[in-house]
N, C-alpha and C positions, 0 to 999 in steps of 0.2 A: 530439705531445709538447709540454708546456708548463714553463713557470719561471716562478716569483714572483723576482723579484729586489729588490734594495735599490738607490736612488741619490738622495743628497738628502735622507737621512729621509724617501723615500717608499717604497712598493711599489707593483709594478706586475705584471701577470699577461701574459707573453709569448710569441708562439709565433714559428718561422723566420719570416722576410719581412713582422714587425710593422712599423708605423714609431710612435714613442711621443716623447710631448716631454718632457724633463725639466727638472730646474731646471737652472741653467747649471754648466756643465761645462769647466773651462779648455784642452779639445784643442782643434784644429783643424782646421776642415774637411775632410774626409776622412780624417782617423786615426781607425786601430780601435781602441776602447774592451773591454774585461774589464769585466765586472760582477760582484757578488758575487752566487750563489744561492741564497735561502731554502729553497726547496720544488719539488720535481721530478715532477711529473705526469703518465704515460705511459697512460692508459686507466684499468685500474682499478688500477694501481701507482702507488705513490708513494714516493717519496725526501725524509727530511727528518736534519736534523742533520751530524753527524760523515761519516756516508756524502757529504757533497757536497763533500769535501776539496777535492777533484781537478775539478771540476765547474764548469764559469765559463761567461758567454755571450758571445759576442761581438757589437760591435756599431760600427756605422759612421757617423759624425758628417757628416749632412745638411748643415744650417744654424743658425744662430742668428738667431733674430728675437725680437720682444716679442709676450707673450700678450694676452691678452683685457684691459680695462683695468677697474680696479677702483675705486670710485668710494666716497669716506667722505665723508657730511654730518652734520653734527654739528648740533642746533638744540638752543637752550636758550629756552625758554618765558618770556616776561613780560621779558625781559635782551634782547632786539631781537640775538639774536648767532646766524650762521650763518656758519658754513662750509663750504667744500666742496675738496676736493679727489681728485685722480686719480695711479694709481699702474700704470702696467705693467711686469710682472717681465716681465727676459730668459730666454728658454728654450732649450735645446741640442735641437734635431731628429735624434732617432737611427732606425736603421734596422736591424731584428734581424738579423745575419747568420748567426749558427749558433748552437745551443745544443753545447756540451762537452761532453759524458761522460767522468769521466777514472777 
């Protein structure tokens, strides 16, 4: 069984025992998280809309560290002008503990 879930304005596709980063997340180390679920995929069943009232994921907050770094250079031609700079987002380390059925 799997879930699309929402966190962050992203989605993400998750099954028990995933571990997934998201954008940061104000818990705290070891509290369990509820997610909201989009889409419910069990084989060749699916669940989407109204039917997933009742229906949430739970999940378990890892760590928080910084991702991958992101790097903008900007050049402007014939103007002798370059910059550069660097940026890493903080990410919430989650770990899928159960999908809900409710």
């Amino acid at each position: 069984m799997y879930a699309i879930i929402r966190t962050g304005n992203k989605q993400y596709r998750v099954e028990k025992g995933d571990r997934i980063a998201v954008e940061r997340l104000p818990n705290q180390v070891g509290d369990q998280v509820k997610l909201e679920v989009l889409f419910l995929g069990d084989g060749d069943k699916y669940t989407v809309g109204k039917d997933l009232a009742n229906t949430s994921v739970v999940a378990q907050v890892l760590d928080e560290r910084k991702g991958k770094k992101v790097i903008s250079f900007d050049y402007r031609n014939k103007h002798r002008r370059r910059t550069t700079r660097g940026h890493r987002q903080i990410e919430t380390h989650l770990e899928i503990k159960d999908i809900a059925v409710g």
